[in-house]
N, C-alpha and C positions, 0 to 999 in steps of 0.2 A: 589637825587634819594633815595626814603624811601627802608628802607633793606626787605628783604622779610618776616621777621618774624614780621614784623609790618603791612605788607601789608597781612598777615593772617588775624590780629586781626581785621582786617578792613572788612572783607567780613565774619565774622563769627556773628560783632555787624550790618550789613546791613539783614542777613540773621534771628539774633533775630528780628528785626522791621517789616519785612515782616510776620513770624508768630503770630505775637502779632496780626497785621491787617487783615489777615487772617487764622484764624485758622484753623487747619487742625481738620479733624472728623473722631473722631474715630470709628472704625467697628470691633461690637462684632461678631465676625465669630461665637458662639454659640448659638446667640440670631437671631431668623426669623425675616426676615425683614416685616417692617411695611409699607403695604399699603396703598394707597391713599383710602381716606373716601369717595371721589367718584366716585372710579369704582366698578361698577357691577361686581360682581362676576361669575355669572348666564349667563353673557351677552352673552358671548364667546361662553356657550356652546348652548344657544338660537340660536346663528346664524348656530352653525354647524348644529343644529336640522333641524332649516329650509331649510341649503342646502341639507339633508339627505333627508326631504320631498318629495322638487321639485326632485331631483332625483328619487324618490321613485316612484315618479307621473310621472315621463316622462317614465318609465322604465315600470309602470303599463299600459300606452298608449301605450305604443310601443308594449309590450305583447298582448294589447287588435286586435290591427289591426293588429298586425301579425296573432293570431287565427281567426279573420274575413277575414281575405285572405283564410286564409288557408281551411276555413267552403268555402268559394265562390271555391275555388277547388274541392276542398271536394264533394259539389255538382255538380260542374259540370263533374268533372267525375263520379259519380255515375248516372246522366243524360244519360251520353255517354253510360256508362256501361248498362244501362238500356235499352237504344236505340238499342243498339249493341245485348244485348241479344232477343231483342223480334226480330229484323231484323232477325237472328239466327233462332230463334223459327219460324218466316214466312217460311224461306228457309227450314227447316227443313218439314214443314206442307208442301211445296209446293213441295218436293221431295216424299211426302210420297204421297201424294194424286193424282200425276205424274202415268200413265199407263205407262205399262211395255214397251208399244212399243215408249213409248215419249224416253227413255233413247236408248233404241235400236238404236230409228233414230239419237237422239246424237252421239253415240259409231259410231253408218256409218258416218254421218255428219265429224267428228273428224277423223276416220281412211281415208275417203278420201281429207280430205286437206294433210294432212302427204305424203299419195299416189302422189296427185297432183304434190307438192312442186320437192318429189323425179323427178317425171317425168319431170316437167318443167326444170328443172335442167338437165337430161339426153339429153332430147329431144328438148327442145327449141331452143337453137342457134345452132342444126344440121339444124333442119327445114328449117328454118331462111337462110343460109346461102345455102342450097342445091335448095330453092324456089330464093336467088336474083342469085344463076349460072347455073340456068334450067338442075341442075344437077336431075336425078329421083331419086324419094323418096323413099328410103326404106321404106317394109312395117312395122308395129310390129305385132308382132304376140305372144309379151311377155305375160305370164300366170297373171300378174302384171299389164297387163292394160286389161285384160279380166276381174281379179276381178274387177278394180274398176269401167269399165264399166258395168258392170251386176249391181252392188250394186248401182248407179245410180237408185234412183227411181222417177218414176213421177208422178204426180197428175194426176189424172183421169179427171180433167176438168179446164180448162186453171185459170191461178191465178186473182185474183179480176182489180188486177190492168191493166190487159190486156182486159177482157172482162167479163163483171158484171156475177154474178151469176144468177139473178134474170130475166135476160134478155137470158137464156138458156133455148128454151124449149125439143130439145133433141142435146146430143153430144156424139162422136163416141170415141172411144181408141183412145190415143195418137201416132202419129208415130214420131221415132228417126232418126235422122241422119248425118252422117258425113260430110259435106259440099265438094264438089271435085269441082276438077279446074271448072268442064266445067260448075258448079251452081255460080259459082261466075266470067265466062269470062265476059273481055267486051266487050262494046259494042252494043247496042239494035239488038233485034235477036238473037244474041246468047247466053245469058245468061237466065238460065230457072230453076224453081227447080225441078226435076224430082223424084217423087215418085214411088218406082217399083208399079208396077199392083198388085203381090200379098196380096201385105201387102195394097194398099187401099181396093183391094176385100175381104180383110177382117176383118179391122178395118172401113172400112166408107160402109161397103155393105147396112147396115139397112137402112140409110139416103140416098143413090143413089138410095134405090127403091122407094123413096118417094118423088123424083125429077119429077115434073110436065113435062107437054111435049116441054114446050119452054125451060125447063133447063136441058133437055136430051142434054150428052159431043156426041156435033157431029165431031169428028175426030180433026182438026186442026182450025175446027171455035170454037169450047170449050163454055164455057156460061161464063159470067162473072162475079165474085164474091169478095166480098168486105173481104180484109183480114187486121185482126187484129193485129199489131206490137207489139214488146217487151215493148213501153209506152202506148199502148191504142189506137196510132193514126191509124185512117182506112187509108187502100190502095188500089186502085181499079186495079183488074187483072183479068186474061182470065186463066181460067183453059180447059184443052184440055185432050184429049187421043189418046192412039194408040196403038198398038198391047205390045206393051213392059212396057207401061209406062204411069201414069199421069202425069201431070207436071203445073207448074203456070209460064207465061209467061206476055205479054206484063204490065211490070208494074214493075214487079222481078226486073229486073235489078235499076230500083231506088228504089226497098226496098234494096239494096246490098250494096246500093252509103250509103243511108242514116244509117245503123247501121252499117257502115263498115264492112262487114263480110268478111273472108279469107278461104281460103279452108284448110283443113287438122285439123284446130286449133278451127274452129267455129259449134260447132255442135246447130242442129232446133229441134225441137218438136211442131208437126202438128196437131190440133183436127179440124174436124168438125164437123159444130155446125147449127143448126136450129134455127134462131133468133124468140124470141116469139110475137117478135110486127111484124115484116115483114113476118114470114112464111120462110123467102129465107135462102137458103142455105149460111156459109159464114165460112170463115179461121179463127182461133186465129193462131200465130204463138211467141215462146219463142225460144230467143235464147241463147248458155251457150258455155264459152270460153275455154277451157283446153289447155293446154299447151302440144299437143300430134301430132305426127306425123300419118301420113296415116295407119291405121288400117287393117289388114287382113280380109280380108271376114270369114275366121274362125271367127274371134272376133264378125266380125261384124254382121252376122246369129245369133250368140247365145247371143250376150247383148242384141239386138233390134231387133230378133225376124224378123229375114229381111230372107226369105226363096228365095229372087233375086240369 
């Protein structure tokens, strides 16, 4: 077994052989290291250039069609804006060029739906319920639906769509009225609409003196006259008289079926009128729904002028 201090010398001459075979290299830490002859110097910063580019250029893109968006908004709301203010500038023109009484009939128009609502509200499902237990109806006689009855105004000659203008050669005042039970019973015969005498002798007098002799109202035989519905459709009835009262009969009762009318809630409005192609005498008739219980004869003398 060799002693250890031999087995030193032994590994100190295997480790002389190995540096002899390869030499170790020395490095002057003072001295800059030398370069390979074939690398590009430049090369490195070339490439960052060109990634700085393409960035440059995506980034140039991106800014371009972002402000091309932003121009396509741009214009389109200044489109809008433009739209908006001349639609403006229309309403404006078309307020101002607007007669006093066009706003008038608005401010009425407007205060009696408000009016209405309240009513319908107060009074509807009293009605309602006192007409399904043949309980009797209280009158109104509230100052509240006297205004809005009065403010009620009507055209002086029926609307286009009931009976043509052009096709009027003379028509009377309008008559108003509250529908009652016995204008809307059933049954043929008993249903009738009845106009006081006063008020046709004096919104239809002009046109009853102008009534030929076959269409002179002989008592309960009446003449018979074609009357104009709330869509334009003719109906053919027998108008009559009698010491109290005109009235339209046989026929009424299916004008009543066909626009459903009810009493208390459904009020009419009557012209007659002189057809200019026929000469004859004949009805338009409008009809308007409110939501109102049976009306006092106070009310009903001074809105519509009923001196019954």
């Amino acid at each position: 077994m060799a002693s250890p201090k031999k087995r030193t010398r032994s590994l100190t001459r295997e480790d002389d052989e190995d540096e002899e075979a390869h030499p170790k290299k020395e490095i002057d830490l003072n001295k800059e290291p030398e370069l390979d002859e074939d690398y590009d110097l430049d090369r490195e910063d070339d490439e960052t250039d060109d990634d700085d580019a393409i960035q440059e250029e995506e980034e140039e893109a991106d800014h371009d069609e972002f402000v091309a968006s932003e121009s396509e908004i741009s214009e389109e709301e200044k489109n809008k804006t433009e739209s908006e203010d001349e639609d403006a500038n229309d309403e404006r023109s078309f307020h101002r060029n607007r007669a006093p009484e066009d706003f008038k009939a608005r401010e009425d128009a407007s205060w009696a739906i408000s009016h209405l609502t309240f009513l319908r509200n107060r009074y509807g499902a009293r009605n309602q319920q006192n007409i399904a237990s043949g309980t009797e109806t209280k009158e109104d006689d509230s100052e509240i639906t006297m205004s809005l009855l009065s403010r009620w105004e009507t055209p002086l000659i029926p609307p286009e769509n009931i009976f043509e203008r052009r096709l009027i050669e003379q028509c009377s005042r309008p008559i108003r009225k509250q529908l009652t039970v016995s204008d809307v019973s059933d049954g043929e015969g008993q249903s009738r609409l009845a106009l006081s005498k006063p008020q046709v002798d004096k919104k239809f007098a002009h046109l009853l003196l102008l009534l030929g002799e076959s269409e002179v109202l002989r008592g309960k035989e009446g003449i018979r006259v074609s009357v104009y519905g709330p869509d334009g459709n003719v109906h053919e009835m027998k108008m009559c008289a009698d010491e109290d009262s005109h009235y339209l009969a046989a026929g009424w009762s299916k004008f009543v079926g066909e626009y459903e009318l009810r009493e208390y809630c459904d009020f009419v409005t009557v012209w007659m009128i002189r057809h200019r192609d026929t000469h004859k005498i004949c009805l338009a008739i409008d009809t308007k729904r409110l939501s109102l219980t049976k009306v006092s004869k106070r009310i009903s003398q001074a809105a519509f002028e009923d001196s019954d």
